[in-house]
C-alpha positions as semicolon CSV with decimal commas, in nm:
position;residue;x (nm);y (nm);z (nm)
1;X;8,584;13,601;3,495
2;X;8,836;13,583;3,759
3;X;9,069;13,317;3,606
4;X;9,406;13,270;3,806
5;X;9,781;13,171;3,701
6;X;9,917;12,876;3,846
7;X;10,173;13,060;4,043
8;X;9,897;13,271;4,212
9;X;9,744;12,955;4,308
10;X;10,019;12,734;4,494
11;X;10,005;12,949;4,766
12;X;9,681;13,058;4,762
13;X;9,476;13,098;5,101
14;X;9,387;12,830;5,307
15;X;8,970;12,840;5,311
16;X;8,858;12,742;4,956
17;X;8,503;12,683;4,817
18;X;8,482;12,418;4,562
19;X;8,193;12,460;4,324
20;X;7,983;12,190;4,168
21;X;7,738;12,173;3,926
22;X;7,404;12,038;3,925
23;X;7,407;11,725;3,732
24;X;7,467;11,384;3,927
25;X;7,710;11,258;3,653
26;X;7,888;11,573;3,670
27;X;7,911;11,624;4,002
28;X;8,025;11,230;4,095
29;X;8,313;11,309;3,802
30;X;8,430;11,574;4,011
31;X;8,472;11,411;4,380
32;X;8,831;11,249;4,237
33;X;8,946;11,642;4,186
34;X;8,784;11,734;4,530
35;X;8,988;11,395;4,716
36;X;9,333;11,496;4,521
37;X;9,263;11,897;4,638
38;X;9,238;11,722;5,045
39;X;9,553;11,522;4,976
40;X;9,777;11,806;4,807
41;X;9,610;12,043;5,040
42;X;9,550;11,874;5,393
43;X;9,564;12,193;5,565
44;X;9,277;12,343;5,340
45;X;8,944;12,406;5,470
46;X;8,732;12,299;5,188
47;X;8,389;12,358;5,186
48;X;8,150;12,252;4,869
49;X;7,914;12,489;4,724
50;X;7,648;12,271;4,479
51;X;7,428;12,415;4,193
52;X;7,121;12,192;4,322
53;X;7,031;11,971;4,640
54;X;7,065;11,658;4,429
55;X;7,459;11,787;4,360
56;X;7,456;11,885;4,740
57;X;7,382;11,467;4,825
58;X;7,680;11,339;4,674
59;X;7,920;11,515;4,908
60;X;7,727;11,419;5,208
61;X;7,960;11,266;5,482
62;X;8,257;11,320;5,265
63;X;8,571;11,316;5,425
64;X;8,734;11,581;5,194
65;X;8,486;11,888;5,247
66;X;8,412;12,009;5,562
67;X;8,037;12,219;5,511
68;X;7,812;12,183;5,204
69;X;7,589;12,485;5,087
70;X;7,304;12,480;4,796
71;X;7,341;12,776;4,644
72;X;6,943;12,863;4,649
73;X;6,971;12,877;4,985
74;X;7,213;13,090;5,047
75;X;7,019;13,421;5,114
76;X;7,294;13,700;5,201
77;X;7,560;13,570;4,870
78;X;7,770;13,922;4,946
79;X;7,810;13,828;5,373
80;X;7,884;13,406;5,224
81;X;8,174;13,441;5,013
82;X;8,356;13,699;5,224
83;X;8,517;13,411;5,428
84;X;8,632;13,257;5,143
85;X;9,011;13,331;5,016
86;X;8,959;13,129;4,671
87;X;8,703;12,925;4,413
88;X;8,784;12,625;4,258
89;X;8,564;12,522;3,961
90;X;8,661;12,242;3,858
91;X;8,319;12,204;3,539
92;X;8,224;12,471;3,351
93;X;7,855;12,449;3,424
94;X;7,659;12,774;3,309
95;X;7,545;12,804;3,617
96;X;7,886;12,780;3,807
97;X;8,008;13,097;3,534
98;X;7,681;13,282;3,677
99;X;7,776;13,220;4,060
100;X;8,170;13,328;3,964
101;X;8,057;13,652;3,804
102;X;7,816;13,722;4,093
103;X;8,080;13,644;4,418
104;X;8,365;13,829;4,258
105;X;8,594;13,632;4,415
106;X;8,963;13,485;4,300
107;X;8,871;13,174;4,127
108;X;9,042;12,905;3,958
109;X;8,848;12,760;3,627
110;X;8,896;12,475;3,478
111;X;8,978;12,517;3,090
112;X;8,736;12,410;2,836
113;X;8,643;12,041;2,804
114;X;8,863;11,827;2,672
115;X;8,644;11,584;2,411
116;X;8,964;11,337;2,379
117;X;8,998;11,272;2,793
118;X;8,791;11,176;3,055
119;X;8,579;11,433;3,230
120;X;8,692;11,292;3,560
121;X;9,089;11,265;3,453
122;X;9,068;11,652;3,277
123;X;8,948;11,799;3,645
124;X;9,239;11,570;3,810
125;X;9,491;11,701;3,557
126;X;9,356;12,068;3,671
127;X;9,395;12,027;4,049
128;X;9,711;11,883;4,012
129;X;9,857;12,153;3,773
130;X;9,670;12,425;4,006
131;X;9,768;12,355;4,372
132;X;10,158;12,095;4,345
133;X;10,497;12,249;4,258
134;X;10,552;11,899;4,042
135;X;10,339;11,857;3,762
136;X;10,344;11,477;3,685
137;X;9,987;11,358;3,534
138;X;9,796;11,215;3,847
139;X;9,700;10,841;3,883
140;X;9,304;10,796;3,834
141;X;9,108;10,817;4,156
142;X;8,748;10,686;4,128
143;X;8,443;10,836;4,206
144;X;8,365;10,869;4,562
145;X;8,033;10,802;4,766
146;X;7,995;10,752;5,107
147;X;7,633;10,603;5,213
148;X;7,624;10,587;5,633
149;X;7,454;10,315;5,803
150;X;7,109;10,464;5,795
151;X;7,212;10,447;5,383
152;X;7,266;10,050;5,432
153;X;6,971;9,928;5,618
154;X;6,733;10,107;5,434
155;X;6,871;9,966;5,145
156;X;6,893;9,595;5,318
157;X;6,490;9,644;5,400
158;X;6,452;9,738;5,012
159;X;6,638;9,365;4,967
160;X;6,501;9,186;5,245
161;X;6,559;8,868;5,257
162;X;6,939;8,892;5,030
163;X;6,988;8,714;4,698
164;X;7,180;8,766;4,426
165;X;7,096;9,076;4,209
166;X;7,120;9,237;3,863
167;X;7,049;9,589;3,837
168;X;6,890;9,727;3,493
169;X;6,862;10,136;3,481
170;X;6,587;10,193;3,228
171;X;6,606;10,541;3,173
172;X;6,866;10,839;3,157
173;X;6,855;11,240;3,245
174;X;6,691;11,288;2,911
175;X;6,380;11,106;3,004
176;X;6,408;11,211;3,362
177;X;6,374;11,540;3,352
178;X;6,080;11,568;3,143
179;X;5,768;11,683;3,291
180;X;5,454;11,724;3,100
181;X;5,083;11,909;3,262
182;X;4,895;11,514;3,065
183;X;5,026;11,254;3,263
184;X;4,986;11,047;2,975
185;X;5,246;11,183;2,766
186;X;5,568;11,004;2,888
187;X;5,863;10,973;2,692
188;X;5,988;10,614;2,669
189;X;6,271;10,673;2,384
190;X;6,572;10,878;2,352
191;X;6,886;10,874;2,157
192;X;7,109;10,805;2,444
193;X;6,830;10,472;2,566
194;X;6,850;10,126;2,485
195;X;6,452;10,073;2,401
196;X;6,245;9,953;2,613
197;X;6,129;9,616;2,462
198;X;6,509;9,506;2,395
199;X;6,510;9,568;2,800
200;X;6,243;9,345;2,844
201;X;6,387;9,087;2,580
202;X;6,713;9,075;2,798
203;X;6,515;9,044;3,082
204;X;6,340;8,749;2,979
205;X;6,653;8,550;2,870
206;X;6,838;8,610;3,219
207;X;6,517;8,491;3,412
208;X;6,568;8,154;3,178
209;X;6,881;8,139;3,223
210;X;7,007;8,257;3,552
211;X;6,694;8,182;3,743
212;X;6,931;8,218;4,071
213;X;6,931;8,606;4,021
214;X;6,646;8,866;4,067
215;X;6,617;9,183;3,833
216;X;6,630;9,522;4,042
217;X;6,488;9,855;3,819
218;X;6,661;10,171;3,964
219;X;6,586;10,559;3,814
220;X;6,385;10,845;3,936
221;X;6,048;10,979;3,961
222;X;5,959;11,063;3,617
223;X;6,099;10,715;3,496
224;X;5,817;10,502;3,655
225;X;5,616;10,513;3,334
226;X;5,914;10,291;3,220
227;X;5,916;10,066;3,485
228;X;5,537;10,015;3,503
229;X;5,554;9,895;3,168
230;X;5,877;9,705;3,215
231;X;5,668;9,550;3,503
232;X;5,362;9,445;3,323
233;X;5,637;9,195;3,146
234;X;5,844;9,110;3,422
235;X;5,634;9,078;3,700
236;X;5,902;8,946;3,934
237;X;6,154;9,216;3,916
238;X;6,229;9,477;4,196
239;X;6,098;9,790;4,160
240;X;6,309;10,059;4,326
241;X;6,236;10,342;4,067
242;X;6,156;10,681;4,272
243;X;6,252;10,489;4,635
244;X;6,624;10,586;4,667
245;X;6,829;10,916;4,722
246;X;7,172;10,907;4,599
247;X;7,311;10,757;4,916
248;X;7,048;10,511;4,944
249;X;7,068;10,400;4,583
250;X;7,446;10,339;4,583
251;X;7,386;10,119;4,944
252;X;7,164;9,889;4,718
253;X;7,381;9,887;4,431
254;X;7,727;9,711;4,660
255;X;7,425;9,392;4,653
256;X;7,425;9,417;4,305
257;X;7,634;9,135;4,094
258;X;7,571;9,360;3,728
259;X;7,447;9,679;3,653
260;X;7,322;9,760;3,307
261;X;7,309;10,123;3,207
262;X;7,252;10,333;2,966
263;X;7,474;10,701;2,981
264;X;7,353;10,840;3,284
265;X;7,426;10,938;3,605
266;X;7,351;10,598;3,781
267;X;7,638;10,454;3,588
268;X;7,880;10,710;3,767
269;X;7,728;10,547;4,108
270;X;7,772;10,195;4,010
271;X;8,144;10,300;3,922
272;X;8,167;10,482;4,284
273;X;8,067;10,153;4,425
274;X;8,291;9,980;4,212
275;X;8,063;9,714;4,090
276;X;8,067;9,561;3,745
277;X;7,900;9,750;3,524
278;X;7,797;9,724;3,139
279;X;7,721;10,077;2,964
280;X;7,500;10,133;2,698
281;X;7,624;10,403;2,433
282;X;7,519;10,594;2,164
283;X;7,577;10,876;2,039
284;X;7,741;11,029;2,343
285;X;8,140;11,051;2,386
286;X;8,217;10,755;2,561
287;X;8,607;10,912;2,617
288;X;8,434;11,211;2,781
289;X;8,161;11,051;3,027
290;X;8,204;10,691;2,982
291;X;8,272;10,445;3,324
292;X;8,584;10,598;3,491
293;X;8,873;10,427;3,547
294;X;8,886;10,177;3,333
295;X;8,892;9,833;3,451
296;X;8,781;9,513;3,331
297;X;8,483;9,469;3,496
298;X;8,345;9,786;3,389
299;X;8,204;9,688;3,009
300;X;8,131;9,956;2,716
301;X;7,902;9,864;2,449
302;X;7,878;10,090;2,164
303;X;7,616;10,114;1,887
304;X;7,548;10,434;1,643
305;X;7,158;10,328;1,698
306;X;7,136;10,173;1,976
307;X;6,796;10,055;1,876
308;X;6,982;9,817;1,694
309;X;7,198;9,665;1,943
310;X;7,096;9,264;1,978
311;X;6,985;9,142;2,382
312;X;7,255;8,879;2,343
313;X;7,517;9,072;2,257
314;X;7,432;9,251;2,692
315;X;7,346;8,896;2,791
316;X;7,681;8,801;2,684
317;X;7,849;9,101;2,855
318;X;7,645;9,023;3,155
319;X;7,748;8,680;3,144
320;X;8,117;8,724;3,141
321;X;8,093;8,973;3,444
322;X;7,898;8,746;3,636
323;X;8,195;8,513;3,592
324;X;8,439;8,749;3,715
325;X;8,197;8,780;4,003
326;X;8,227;8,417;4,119
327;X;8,575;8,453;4,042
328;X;8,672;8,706;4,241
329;X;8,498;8,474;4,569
330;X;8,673;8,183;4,503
């Protein structure tokens, strides 16, 4: 590695390449440190350098970066980084540590993570102690996304008509990247998911009792076995699973009134589009990757199992958000 001292940092060159990992979550919990880099840096040129295309979508039209690379496709790595004066990695992905080792460049790393913080707040407290002369502990910035106009009517034909809308996200990474050669062997439960049929319980209860909403599924490809079978139930709902990029998905979620999530990277999207939001966690460290910043319309519910967590106990989450919603209009 190529790890560098603060001082060497400060007043370090002026064309940086900021490296990202491949992850959604983790690369949405690392456009606050990219937006603090702009502000302490304005004069940077920043470009972003992502693990995978999906990483590479979440900095599209972003103020703070000027050029966006996927690292597959860079084909000459030697002739790329030569115009680069320093690295920033801000998450140490493996595959980040691979791409330092290979460009042999100054870099900047991040320390190892921090289970009692934020993921978010650690690489804030990193660009701050890396690139100001004053090290106070910076204010939270929120995850950034910036879906165009293109982003917003595609997502406004996907709603046609308007309503009111509550999103559910069925699935999480776990599920999503699975990929079996017998397209009848889907995975439908994982330690991080809320099951299916409690899903479908909630579901049911909300159509009762909040008639004036419509259910919206969200996810990707290799969720749809979920939301067939969450369709078979609820006929009515939505079914966006597989029909949004990143962009595209966070333009439908600014209709949404509630999102409910289970640990996963469309809860980092909701929280970009600052929309209330109810998380679903298990066993993962809520601290660590839970809905960043905090705020009161951003709900946590935590069960060891959470095959054991009761509907109501979301309906009533849901319920109390929605009231903040009409609020908030008055």
């Amino acid at each position: 590695m190529h790890d560098m001292n603060t001082a060497g940092l400060a007043g370090a060159g002026k064309h940086v390449l900021f490296l990202v990992p491949a992850r959604l979550g983790d690369t949405l919990m690392l456009s606050p440190a990219l937006a603090l880099l702009k502000q302490l840096k304005p004069d940077f040129s920043i470009d972003v350098l992502a693990v995978s295309p999906l990483a590479a979508s979440v900095y599209q039209h972003n103020p703070h970066c000027d050029n966006i690379y996927v690292a597959s496709e860079i084909q000459s790595p030697d002739d790329f980084i030569q115009a680069y004066d320093l690295l920033v990695a801000a998450h140490r992905d493996y595959k980040i540590l691979e791409l330092i080792d290979q460009f042999k460049k100054p870099v900047f790393l991040i320390e190892p993570a921090d289970q009692r913080q934020a993921q978010a707040q650690q690489a804030l407290n990193f660009i701050q102690y890396a690139f100001s002369d004053t090290q106070p502990k910076p204010e939270p910035i929120g995850y950034q996304l910036f879906p165009d106009t293109q982003d917003q009517e595609y997502a406004a034909r996907l709603l046609k008509g308007g309503g009111r809308f509550i999103g559910l996200h069925l699935g999480c990474h776990g599920i999503n990247k699975k990929r079996s050669l017998l397209p009848w062997r889907k995975q439908k439960q994982h330690k991080k998911l809320w099951p299916l049929e409690s899903f479908i319980c909630l579901a049911k209860q909300l159509e009762q009792q909040h008639p004036g909403y419509q259910l919206v599924l969200t996810g990707g490809d290799n969720e749809q076995h979920l939301a067939d079978a969450f369709i078979k139930k609820i006929p009515n709902a939505i079914n966006l699973v597989g029909k949004t990029n990143v962009l595209q998905l966070a333009a439908v979620m600014q209709r949404f009134s509630a999102y409910v999530c289970s640990d996963s990277g469309t809860m980092h999207v909701a929280c970009a589009m600052g929309i209330p939001v109810i998380a679903l966690f298990g066993p993962t460290n809520v601290r660590r990757t839970g809905p960043y910043p905090g705020a009161e319309f951003r709900h946590v519910i935590e069960s060891e199992d959470l095959s054991e967590l009761d509907p109501q106990a979301v309906l009533l989450a849901i319920e109390q958000l929605l009231g903040h919603v009409h609020s908030s209009q008055i």
